[in-house]
C-alpha positions as CSV (number, residue, x, y, z in Angstrom):
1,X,-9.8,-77.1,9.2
2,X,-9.2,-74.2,11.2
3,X,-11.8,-71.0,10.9
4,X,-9.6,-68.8,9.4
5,X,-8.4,-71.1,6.7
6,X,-12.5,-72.4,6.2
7,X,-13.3,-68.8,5.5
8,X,-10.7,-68.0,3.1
9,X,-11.9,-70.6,1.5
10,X,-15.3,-69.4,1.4
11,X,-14.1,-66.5,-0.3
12,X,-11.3,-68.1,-2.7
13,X,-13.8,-66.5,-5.3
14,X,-12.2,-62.7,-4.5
15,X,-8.4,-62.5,-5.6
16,X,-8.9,-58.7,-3.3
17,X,-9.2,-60.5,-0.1
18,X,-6.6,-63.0,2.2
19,X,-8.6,-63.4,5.1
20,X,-5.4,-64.4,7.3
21,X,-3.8,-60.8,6.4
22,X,-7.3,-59.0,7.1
23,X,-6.9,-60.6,10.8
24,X,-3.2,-60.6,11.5
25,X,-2.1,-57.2,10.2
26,X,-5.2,-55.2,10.0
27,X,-7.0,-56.7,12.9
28,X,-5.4,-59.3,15.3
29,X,-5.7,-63.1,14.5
30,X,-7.8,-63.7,17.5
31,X,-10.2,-60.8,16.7
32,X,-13.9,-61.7,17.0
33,X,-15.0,-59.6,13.7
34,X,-13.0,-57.1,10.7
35,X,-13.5,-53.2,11.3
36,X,-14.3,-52.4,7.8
37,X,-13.6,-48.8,7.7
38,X,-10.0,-49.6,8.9
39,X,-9.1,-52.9,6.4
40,X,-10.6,-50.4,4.0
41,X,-8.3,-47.6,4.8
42,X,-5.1,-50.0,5.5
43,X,-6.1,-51.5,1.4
44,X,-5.9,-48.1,0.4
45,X,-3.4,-46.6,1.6
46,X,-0.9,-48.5,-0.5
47,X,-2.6,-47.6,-3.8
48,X,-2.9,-43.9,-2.7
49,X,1.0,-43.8,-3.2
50,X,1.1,-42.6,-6.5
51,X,-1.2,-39.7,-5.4
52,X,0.8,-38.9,-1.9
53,X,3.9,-38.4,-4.4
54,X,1.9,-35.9,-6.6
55,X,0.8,-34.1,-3.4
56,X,4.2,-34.1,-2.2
57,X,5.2,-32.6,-5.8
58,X,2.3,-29.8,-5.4
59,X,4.1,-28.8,-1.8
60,X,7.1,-28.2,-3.4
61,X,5.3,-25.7,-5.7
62,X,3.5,-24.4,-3.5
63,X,6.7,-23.3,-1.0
64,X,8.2,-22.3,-4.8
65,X,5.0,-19.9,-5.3
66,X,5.2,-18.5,-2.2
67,X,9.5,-17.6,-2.5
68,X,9.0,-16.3,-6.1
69,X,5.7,-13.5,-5.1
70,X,7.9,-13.0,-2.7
71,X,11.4,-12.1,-4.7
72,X,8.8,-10.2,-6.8
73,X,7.5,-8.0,-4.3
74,X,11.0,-7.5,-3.0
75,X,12.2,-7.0,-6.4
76,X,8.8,-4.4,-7.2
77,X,10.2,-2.4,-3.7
78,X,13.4,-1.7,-5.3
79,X,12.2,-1.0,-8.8
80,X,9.9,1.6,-7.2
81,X,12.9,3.4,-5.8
82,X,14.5,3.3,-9.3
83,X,11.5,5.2,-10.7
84,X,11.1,7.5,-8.1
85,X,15.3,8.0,-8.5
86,X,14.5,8.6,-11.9
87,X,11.6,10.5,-11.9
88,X,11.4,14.6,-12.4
89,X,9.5,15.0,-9.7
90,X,10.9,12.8,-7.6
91,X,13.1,13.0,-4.4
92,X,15.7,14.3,-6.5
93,X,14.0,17.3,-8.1
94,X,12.2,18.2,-4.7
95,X,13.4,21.7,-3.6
96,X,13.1,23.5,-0.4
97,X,13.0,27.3,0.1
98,X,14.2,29.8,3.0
99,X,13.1,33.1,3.1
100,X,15.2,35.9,4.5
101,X,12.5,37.6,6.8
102,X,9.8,34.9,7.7
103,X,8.1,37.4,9.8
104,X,6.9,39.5,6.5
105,X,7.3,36.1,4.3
106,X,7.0,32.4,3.6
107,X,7.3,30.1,1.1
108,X,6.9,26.3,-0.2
109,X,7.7,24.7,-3.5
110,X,6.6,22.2,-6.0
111,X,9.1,19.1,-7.5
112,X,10.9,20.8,-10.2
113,X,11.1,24.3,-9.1
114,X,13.7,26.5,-10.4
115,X,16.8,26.9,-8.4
116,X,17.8,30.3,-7.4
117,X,16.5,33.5,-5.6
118,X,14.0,35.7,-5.9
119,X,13.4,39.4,-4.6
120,X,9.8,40.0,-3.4
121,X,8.6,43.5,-1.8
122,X,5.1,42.9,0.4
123,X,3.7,46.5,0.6
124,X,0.2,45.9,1.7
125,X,-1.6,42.9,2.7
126,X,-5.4,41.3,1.3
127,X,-7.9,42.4,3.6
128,X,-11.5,41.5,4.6
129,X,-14.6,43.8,4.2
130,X,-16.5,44.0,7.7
131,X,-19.4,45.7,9.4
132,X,-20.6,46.5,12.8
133,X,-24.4,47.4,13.9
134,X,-24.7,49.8,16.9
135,X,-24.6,48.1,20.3
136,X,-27.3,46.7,21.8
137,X,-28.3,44.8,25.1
138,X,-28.1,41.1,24.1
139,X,-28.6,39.3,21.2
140,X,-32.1,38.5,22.0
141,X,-33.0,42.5,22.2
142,X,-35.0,44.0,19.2
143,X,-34.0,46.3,16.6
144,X,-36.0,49.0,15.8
145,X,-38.6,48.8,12.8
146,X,-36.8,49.6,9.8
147,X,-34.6,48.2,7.0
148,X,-30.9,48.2,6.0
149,X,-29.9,47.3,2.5
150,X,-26.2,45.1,2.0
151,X,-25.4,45.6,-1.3
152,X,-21.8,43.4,-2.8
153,X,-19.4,44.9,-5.0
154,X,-21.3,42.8,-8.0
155,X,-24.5,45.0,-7.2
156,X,-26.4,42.2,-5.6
157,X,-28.1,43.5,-2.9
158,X,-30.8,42.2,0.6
159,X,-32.5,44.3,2.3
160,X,-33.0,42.7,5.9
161,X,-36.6,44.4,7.3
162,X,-37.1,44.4,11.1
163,X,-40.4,45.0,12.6
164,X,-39.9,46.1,16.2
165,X,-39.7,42.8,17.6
166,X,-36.9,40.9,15.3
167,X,-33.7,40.0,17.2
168,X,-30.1,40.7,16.7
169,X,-30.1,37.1,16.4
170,X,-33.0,36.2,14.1
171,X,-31.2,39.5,11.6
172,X,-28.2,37.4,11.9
173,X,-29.7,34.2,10.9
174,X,-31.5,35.7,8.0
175,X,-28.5,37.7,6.6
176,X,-26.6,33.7,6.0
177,X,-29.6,32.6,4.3
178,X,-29.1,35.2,2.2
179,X,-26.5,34.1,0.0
180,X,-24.2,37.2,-0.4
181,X,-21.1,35.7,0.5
182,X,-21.2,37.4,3.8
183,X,-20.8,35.8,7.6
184,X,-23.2,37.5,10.2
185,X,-22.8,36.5,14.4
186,X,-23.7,38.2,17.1
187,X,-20.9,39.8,19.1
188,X,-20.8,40.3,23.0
189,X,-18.5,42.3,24.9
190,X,-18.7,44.5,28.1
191,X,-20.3,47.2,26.2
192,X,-23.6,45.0,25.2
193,X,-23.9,43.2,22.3
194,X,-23.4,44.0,18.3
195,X,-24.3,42.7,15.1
196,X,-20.7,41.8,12.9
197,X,-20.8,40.9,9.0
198,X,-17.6,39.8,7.7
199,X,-16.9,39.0,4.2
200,X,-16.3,35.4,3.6
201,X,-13.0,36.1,1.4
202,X,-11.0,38.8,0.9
203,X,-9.7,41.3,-1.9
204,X,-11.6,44.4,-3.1
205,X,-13.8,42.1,-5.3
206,X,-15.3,40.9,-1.7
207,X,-16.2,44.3,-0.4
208,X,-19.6,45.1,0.1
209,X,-21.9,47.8,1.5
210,X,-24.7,48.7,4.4
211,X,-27.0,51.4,4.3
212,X,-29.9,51.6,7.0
213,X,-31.7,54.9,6.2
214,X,-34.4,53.9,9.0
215,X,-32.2,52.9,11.5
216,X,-30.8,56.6,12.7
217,X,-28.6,55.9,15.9
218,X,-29.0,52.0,15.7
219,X,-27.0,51.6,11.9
220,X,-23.8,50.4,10.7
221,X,-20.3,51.3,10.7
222,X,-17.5,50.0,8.7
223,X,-14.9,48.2,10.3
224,X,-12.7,46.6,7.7
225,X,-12.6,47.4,4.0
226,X,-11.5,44.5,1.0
227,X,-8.6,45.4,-0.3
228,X,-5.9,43.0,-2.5
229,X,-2.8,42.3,-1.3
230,X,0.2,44.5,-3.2
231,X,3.5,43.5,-3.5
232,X,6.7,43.2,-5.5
233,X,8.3,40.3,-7.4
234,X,11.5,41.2,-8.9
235,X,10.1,44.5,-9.6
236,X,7.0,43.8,-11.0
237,X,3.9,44.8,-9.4
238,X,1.6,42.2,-8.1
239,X,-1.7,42.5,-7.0
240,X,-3.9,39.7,-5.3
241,X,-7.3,38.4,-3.4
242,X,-5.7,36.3,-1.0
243,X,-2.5,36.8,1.3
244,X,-1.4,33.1,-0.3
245,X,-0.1,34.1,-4.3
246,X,0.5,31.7,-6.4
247,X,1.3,31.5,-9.8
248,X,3.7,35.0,-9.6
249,X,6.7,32.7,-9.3
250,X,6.4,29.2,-11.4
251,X,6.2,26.9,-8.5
252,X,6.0,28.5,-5.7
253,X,3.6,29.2,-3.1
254,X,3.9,32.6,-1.1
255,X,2.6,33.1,2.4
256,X,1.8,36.7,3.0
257,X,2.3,37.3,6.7
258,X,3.1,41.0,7.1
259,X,4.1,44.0,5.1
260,X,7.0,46.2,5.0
261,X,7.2,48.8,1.5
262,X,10.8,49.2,2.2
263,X,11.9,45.6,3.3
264,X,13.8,43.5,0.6
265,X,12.4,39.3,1.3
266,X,15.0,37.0,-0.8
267,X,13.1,34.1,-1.4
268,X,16.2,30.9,-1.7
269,X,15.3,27.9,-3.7
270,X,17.7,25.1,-3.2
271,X,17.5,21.1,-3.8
272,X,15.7,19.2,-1.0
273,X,18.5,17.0,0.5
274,X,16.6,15.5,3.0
275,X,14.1,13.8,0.9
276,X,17.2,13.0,-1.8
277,X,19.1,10.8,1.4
278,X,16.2,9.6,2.3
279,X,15.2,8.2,-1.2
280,X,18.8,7.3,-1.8
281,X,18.6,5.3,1.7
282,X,15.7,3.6,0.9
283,X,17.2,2.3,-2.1
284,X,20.3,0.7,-0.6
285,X,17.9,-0.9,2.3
286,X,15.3,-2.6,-0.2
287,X,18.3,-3.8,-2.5
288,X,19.6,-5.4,0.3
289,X,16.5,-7.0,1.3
290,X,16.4,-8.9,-2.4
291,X,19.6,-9.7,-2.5
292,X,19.8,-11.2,1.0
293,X,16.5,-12.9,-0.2
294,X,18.1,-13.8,-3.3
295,X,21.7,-15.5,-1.6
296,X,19.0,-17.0,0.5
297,X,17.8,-19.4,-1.7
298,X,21.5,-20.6,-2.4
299,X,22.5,-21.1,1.4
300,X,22.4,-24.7,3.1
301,X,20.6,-24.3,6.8
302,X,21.4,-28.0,7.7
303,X,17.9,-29.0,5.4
304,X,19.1,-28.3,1.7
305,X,19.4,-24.9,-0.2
306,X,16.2,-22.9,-1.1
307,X,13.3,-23.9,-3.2
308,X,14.6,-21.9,-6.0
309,X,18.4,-22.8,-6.1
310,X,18.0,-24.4,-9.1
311,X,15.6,-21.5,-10.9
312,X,17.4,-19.8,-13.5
313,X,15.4,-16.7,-12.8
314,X,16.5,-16.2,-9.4
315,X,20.2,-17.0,-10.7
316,X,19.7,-14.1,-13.6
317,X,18.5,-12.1,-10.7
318,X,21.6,-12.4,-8.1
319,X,23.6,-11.8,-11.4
320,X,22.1,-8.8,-12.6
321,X,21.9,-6.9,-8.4
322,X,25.6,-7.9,-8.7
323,X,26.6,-6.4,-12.0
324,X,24.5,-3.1,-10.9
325,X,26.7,-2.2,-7.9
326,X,29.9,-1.9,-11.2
327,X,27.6,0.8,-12.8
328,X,29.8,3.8,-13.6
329,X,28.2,6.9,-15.2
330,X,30.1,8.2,-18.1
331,X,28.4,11.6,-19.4
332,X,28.5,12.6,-23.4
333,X,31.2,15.0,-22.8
334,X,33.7,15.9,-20.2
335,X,34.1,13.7,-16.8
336,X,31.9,12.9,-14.1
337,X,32.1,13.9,-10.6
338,X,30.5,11.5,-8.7
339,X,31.1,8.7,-11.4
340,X,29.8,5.9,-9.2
341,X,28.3,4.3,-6.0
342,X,31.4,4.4,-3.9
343,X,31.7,8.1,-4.8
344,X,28.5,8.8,-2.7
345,X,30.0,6.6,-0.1
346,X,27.9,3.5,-1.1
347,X,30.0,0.7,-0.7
348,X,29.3,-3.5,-1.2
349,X,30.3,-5.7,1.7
350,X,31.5,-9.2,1.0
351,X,28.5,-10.8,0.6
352,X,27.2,-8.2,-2.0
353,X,25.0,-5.9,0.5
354,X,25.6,-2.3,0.7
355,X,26.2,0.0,3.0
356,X,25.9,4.0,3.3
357,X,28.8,6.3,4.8
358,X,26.4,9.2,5.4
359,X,29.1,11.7,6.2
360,X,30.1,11.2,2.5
361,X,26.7,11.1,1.2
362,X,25.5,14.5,2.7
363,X,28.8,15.9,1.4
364,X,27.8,15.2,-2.1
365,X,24.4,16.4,-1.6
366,X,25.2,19.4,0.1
367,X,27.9,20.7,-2.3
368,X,27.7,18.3,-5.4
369,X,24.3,17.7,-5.5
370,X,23.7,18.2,-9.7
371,X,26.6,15.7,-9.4
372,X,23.9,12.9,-7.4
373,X,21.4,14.1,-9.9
374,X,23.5,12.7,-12.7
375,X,24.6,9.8,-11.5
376,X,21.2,8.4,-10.9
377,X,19.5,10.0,-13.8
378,X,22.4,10.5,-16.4
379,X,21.5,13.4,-18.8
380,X,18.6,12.7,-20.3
381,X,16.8,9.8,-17.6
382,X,19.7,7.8,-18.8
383,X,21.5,6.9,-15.4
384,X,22.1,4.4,-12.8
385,X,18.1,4.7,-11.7
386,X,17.4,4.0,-15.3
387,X,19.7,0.8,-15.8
388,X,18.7,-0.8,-12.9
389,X,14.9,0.0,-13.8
390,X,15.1,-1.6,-17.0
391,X,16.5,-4.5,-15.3
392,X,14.3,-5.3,-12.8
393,X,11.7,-4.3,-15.2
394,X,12.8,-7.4,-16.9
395,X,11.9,-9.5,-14.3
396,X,9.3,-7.7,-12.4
397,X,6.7,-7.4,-15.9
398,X,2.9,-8.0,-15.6
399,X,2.7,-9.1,-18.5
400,X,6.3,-11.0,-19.6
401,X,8.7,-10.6,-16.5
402,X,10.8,-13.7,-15.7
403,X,8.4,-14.1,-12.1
404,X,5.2,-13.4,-14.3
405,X,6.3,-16.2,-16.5
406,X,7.6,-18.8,-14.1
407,X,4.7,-17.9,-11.3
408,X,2.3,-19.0,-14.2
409,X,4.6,-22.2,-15.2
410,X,3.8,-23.2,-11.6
411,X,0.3,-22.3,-11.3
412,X,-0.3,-24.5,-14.4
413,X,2.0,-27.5,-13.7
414,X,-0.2,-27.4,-10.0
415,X,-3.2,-27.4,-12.3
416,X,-2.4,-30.7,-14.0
417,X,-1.3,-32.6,-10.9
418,X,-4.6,-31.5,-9.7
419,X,-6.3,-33.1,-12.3
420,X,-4.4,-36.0,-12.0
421,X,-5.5,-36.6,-8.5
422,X,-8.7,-35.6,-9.3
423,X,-9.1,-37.7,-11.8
424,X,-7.0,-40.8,-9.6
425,X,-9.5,-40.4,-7.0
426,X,-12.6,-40.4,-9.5
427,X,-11.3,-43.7,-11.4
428,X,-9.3,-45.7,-9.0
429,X,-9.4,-44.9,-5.9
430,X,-13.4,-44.1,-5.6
431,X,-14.3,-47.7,-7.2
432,X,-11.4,-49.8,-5.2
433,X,-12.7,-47.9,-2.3
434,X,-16.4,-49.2,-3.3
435,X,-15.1,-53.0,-4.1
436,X,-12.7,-53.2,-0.6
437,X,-16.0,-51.9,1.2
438,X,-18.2,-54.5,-0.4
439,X,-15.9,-57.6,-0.1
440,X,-14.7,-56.7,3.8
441,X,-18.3,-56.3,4.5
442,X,-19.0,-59.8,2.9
443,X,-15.8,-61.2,4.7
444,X,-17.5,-60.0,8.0
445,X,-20.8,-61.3,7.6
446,X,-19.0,-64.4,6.9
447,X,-16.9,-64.5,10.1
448,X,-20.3,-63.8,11.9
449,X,-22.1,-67.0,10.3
450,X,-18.8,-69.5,11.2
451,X,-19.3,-70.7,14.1
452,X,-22.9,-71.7,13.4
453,X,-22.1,-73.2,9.9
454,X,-19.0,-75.2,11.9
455,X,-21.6,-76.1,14.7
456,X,-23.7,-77.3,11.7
457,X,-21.0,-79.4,10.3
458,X,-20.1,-80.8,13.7
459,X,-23.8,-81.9,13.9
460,X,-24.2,-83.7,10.5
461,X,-21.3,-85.6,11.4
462,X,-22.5,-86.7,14.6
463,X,-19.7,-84.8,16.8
464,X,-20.9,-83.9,20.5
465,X,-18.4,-80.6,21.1
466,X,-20.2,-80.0,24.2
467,X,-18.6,-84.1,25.8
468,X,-15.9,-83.7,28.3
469,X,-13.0,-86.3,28.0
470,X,-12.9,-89.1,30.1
């Protein structure tokens, strides 16, 4: 009897183990011993297959995942633009304004702002309150003993008390710890050095006063006295603190910058067509990034179509991109004059993109731009930028879109097939791996032992293998 066949008989007991495959596929037939870890692995492999298919089924979920958060951010990108189309202080309510003498006056306005002109007058400008000590011969040189009292427009007053030996510098330092909503420093020029105390805002409520009674021939002089602004704004008299007014025309922001009391400022307030073609732009190029993304998924690369060819969501979606670019506005009364996309020179190519002809696009803003207003938000919100909005909105949901809902149909079905392996692993393959470990080990300590047990066999029946033939 051969050794291989003498062993398989020693373990005809174990249905798991053919000794003669162990050596001829896993190991060699002439091999000297079994690598357990390797039959082991070689046993297992084969009843692993129902858990590389699951796997494989979790990869294709995975790759589905992935394109769907994609489409969905895609899809978000767009919707944002429809909002922002939509919106009434979006890109199409910004406004811009020009002002007919920026030397004397400037302005900027909010999202909303009221188209049209405005006449301002700027007779006087805000001023700041300042004083000035007399000059002395540094910083570090010391006042004379005495006082001088700075007393604010409010009445509060400090009264700063120098001693002989207290510096321009150490009055300066004192007078900001103070409080009085004042600025001292120490000025230096050719003519020595002087004590300056500037008002930190202006406007006549700033103002303030020095008096320095003990300081004959060493005191203050004013050198700039608070005063409001004073201008007109379409005739009506406007006083203010600062040289920036708001709030005189609903919003806008004026920037005083010089005064003239017989100088008419118009003050122009038009739409902002930069930011709308810019909005508008982005809009064409992040539809076409989710409907190119979207086709994707339905084109053959040499490796199939997409992940999601066969997703009804993605289907809806091409559908619904598609229908958009047929949107025509029609308003409650009368006839539209920029009725749809083509009319802003927003054309679809064969393959559904779009493209912008911005010669015709700045046309209609420049001269028809209440006509892009309405086309995007219809009379009341009620436009194109609205019924694309509601559907992407549709699909694009936290809480019940059509990506919301299929994202979490995958993220559960993964969830199950992990459980499955899971549990495959903890049932099957974990004990078969246990068994296959214990009977190749057995099968190996076997193999060791056969040539002494054949030796012993040899022995009993009076066998020499050791003779030579004659």
């Amino acid at each position: 009897m051969s050794s291989v066949s003498a062993l398989n008989s020693l373990l005809s007991g174990s249905s798991a183990i053919n000794l003669s495959s162990i050596l001829e596929a896993a190991l060699g037939a002439s091999s000297p011993g079994i690598d357990v870890n390797a039959a082991v692995s070689s046993s297992l492999s084969a009843a692993e297959e129902p858990e590389q298919a699951w796997e494989n089924q979790q990869t294709t979920l995975q790759n589905q995942s992935n394109a769907l958060s994609q489409l969905q951010s895609d899809a978000g990108n767009l919707d944002s633009d429809m909002q922002a189309l939509n919106s009434l202080t979006g890109p199409l309510s910004a406004t811009t304004v020009t002002s007919s003498n920026p030397s004397i006056l400037t302005a900027s306005s909010a999202s909303g702002t009221t188209l049209g002109n405005n006449i301002v007058v700027v007779n006087s400008l805000a001023s700041t309150a300042s004083w000035a000590s007399g000059s002395y011969s540094s910083g570090s040189a010391a006042l004379p003993a005495g006082s001088f009292t700075i007393t604010t427009a409010s009445g509060s007053t400090a009264t700063i008390t120098t001693d002989g030996t207290t510096t321009l510098n150490a009055v300066a330092t004192q007078i900001n710890g103070d409080g009085l909503g004042v600025t001292a420093s120490v000025i230096a020029d050719a003519t020595g050095s002087r004590l300056a105390i500037v008002s930190n805002t202006s406007g006549s409520a700033a103002n303030f006063s020095i008096t320095s009674p003990q300081l004959a021939g060493y005191g203050f002089t004013q050198a700039g006295i608070g005063a409001n602004a004073s201008l007109t704004v379409d005739g009506i008299s406007i006083s203010s603190a600062t040289n920036t007014v708001t709030g005189a025309i609903p919003g806008l922001t004026l920037n005083l910058l010089g005064s003239n009391p017989a100088a008419q400022v118009t003050l122009s307030v038009t739409p902002d067509g930069s930011q709308a073609s810019s909005a508008i732009n982005q809009f064409v190029s992040d539809y076409n990034t989710l409907l190119q993304a979207v086709n994707a998924q339905y084109t053959d690369t040499g490796s199939g179509e997409g992940v999601l060819a066969s997703d009804p969501t993605v289907n809806s979606l091409q559908t619904a991109l598609l229908q958009a670019t047929d949107y025509t506005y029609q308003p409650t009364s009368g006839t539209a004059s920029l009725p749809n996309l083509s009319s802003l020179g927003i054309t679809v190519n064969s393959n559904g993109t779009l493209s912008v002809d911005s010669g015709t696009l700045n046309n209609a803003l420049q001269n028809n731009f209440s006509g892009v207003q309405s086309f995007f938000q219809g009379s009341a919100l009620n436009g194109f930028a609205n019924a694309l909005d509601h559907q992407l909105t549709n699909f694009t949901s936290p809480a019940d879109g059509a990506f919301t809902v299929d994202l979490k149909s995958i993220s559960s079905e993964n969830t199950d097939l992990q459980n499955d392996i899971d549990n495959f692993q903890q049932n099957v393959i974990t004990p078969l791996k246990a068994q296959l470990t214990t009977e190749y080990s057995n099968a190996e300590i076997a193999l060791q032992q056969l040539p002494n047990t054949l030796r012993n066999i040899d022995a009993e029946l009076g066998l020499n293998t050791s003779s030579t033939k004659g």
